[in-house]
Residue, then its C-alpha position, 0 to 999 in steps of 0.5 A: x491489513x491493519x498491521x500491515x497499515x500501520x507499519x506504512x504509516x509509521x514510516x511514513x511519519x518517520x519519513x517526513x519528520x527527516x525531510x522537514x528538519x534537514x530541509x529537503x537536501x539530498x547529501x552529494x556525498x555518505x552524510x554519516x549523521x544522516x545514515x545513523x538517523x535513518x538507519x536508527x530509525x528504521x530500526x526503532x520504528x521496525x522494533x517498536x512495531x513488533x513488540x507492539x503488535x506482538x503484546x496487542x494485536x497477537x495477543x488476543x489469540x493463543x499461540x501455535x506451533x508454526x504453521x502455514x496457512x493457503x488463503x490465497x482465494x479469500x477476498x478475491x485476492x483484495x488483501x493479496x493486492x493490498x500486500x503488494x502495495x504496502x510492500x512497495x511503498x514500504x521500499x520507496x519510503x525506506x530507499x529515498x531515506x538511504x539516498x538523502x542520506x547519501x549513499x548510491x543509488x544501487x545500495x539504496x535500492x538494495x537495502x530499501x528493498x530488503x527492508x521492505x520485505x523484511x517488515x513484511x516478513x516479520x509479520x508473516x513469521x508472526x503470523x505463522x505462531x498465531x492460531x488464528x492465522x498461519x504464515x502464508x506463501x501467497x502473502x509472501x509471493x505478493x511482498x515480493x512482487x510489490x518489491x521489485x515492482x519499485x526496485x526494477x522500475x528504479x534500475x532501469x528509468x531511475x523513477x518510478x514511471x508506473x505509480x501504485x495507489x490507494x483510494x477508500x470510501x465508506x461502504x454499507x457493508x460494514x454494519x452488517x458484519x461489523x466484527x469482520x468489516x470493521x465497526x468505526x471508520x478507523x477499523x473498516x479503513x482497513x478491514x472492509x475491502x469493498x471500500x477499498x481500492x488499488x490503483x495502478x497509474x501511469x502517464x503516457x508521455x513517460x512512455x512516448x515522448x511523442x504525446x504531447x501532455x504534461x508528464x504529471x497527467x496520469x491514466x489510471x486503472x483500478x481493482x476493487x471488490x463489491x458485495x464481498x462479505x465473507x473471505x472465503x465464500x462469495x455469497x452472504x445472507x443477512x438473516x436480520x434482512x434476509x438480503x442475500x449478497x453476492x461478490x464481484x470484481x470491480x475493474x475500473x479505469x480514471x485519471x489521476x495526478x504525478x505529484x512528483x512531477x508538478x513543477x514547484x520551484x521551492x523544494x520544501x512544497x515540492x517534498x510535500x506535494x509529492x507525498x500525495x503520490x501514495x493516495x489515487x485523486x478522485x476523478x470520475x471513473x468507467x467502471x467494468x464488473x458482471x459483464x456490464x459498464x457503469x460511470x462514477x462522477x466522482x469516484x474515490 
């Protein structure tokens, strides 16, 4: 999941440097300084990022021949959901940069979408030369998943009504296995999935014009997982408390915010607001695990 991170963050960045210095205008036409500046881009960051996981992340393991690995039940699926995500932001990101540079829409969603996928792929490929993991067809098929969950959405409303979001919180989990739940914030940011949260938001006046709301309210629903300190085992005793630990599924339901469709007059702070859209705002949220209902004040 680190990598996978890291890859969202680097473009990302790219993403909102482009827009700040070209003052937010989409190009009416194929601006041909604009494609060249994404596309390098694009290119440098997916290069850069490979050859830098490559001499420090996967150089910490020995290589092997290519391999496949079935991890599909490890996590209660955290980590399949976090493919998902990443792999959608990854197209949403890498398809409005070809669309302010001008090119259609339908060449835009195609390339961004196969991009996106593609920087998925790549690291799956490297997965599959390392020891300590295998390339993973589960992994793949959430990629996919994530890819159409923008590209089809864009093809038929032209607008991403069904938004998909992430939260995190610190979580105790983490000191009691720090080498796997990561021992500083940065690492168990990535590492501990029991702090983590995916969201699924959607604004019910985008479905039924009927319901007089403002289109930027959202509801909002949300999977996590508590308790879960082993990939592949659902129970986990901490022999230095002798505190035995169980995994459960979390199914939340909150509210939330469109930043896309705030109404700001100055597109400089629109473009800016609307990068919120990755994060989920915390709200209170009704929380459903083991059968039983729980309420957060303030849940993030």
């Amino acid at each position: 999941m680190k990598k996978l991170y890291s890859f969202l963050l680097l473009l990302f960045v790219s993403h909102f440097v482009v827009s700040q210095t070209l003052f937010f205008e989409k190009s009416d036409s194929l601006n041909l300084k604009r494609t060249i500046c994404v596309s390098s881009g694009i290119g440098l960051t997916w290069s850069a990022s490979t050859i830098g996981f490559s001499n420090i992340w996967y150089s910490e393991y020995s290589h092997a021949k290519f391999h496949t690995f079935n991890d599909s039940r490890n996590w209660l699926q955290m980590d399949k959901v976090g493919h998902f995500y990443t792999a959608n932001k990854l197209s949403i990101l890498t398809s409005d940069l070809f669309k302010w540079s001008g090119l259609t829409k339908n060449k835009s969603i195609l390339l961004g979408s196969c991009i996106g996928l593609g920087l998925q792929t790549t690291l799956e490929l490297m997965d599959g030369t390392s020891s300590e993991w295998g390339f993973s067809w589960s992994d793949m098929a959430f990629n996919t998943a994530g890819v159409f969950s923008y590209s089809i959405q864009d093809l038929i409303w032209s607008e991403q009504k069904i938004l998909f979001k992430f939260s995190y919180s610190p979580t105790q989990y983490a000191s009691i296995r720090p080498t796997i739940l990561g021992s500083t914030f940065s690492e168990s940011f990535f590492k501990d999935y029991n702090g983590q949260t995916y969201w699924m938001s959607f604004s019910p006046s985008s479905f039924f014009r009927s319901i007089k709301i403002p289109n930027w309210f959202c509801l909002s629903l949300g999977y996590s997982v508590d308790q879960k300190l082993v990939g592949d085992k659902e129970v986990y005793m901490d022999l230095k408390t002798n505190i035995t630990y169980y995994s459960k599924r979390e199914y939340l339901f909150s509210f939330d915010i469109d930043f896309s469709k705030i109404p700001i007059k100055r597109k400089w702070l629109s473009s800016l607001v609307k990068q919120f859209n990755y994060i989920k705002i915390p709200f209170p949220a009704l929380i459903f695990s083991q059968n039983k209902f729980s309420v957060s004040g303030l849940y993030f």
